[in-house]
C-alpha positions in Angstrom: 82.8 -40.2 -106.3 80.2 -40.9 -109.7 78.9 -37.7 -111.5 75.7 -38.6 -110.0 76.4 -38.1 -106.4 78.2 -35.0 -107.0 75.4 -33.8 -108.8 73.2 -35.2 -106.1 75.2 -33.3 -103.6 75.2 -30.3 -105.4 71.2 -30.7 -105.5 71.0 -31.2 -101.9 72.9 -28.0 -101.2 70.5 -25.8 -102.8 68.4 -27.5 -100.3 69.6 -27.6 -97.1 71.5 -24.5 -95.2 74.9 -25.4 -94.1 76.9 -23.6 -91.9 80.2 -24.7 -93.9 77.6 -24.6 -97.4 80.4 -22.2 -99.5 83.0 -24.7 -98.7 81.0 -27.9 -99.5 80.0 -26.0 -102.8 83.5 -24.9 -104.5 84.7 -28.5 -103.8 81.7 -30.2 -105.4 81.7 -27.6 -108.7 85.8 -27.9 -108.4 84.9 -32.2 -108.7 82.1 -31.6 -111.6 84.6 -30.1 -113.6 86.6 -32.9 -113.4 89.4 -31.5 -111.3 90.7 -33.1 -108.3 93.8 -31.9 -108.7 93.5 -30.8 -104.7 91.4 -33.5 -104.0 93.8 -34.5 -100.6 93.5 -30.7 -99.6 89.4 -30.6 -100.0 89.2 -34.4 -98.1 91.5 -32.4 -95.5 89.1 -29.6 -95.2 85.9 -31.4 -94.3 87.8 -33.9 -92.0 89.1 -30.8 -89.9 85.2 -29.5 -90.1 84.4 -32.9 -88.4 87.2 -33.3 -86.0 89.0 -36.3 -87.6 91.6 -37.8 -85.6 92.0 -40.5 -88.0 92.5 -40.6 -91.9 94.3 -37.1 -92.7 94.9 -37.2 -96.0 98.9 -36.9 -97.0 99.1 -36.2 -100.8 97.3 -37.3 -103.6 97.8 -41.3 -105.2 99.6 -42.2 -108.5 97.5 -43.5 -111.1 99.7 -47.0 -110.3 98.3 -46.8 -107.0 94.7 -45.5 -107.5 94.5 -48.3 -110.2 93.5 -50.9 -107.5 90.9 -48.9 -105.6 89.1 -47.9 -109.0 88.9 -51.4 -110.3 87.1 -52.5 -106.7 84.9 -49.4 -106.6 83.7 -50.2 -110.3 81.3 -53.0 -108.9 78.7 -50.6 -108.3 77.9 -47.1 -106.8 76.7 -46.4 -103.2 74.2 -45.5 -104.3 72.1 -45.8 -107.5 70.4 -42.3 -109.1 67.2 -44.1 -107.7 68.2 -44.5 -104.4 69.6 -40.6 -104.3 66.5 -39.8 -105.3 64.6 -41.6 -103.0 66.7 -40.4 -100.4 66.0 -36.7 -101.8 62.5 -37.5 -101.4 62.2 -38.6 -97.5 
C-alpha cells in the first residue's frame, strides 16, 4: 500500500458515504501514520465486512519474509497518482 493510495482512499472517503466509513477511516489514518502494527487485525476486519471465506489473515510477516513480497511489488504501483486521479474524476 503507497502513500498515494492511502491518501487517495482517504480522499475518496470524504466523498462517498459508507456504511462501514468510521472503520475504513481509523485504518487508513492508522496506515498514514506509518503504523501497521495491526495491519493482520485491520485486513481481518474488512474481510469479515465482505464475507471472506478465503485469505484470513493469521499474524503479521517478519521482515525476512515480507522482504520477498516488497522487492516484487517495487516494480510499480497499481495505480499511478494519475490514474487515481483519473479514476477520482469518472
Amino acid at each position: 500500500m503507497t502513500p498515494e493510495r492511502i491518501n487517495w482512499l482517504l480522499a475518496s472517503l470524504d466523498k462517498a458515504k459508507l456504511e462501514h466509513e468510521e472503520l475504513y477511516r481509523e485504518i487508513l489514518i492508522r496506515w498514514n501514520n506509518g503504523d501497521f502494527t495491526r495491519v493482520d487485525k485491520d485486513h481481518n476486519a474488512i474481510w469479515d465486512l465482505e464475507n471472506g471465506s478465503i485469505g484470513r489473515a493469521t499474524g503479521l510477516l517478519t521482515p525476512e519474509e515480507e522482504a520477498p513480497y516488497i522487492e516484487s511489488s517495487e516494480e510499480g504501483p497499481t495505480y499511478t497518482p494519475q490514474q487515481m486521479e483519473e479514476e477520482d474524476n469518472e
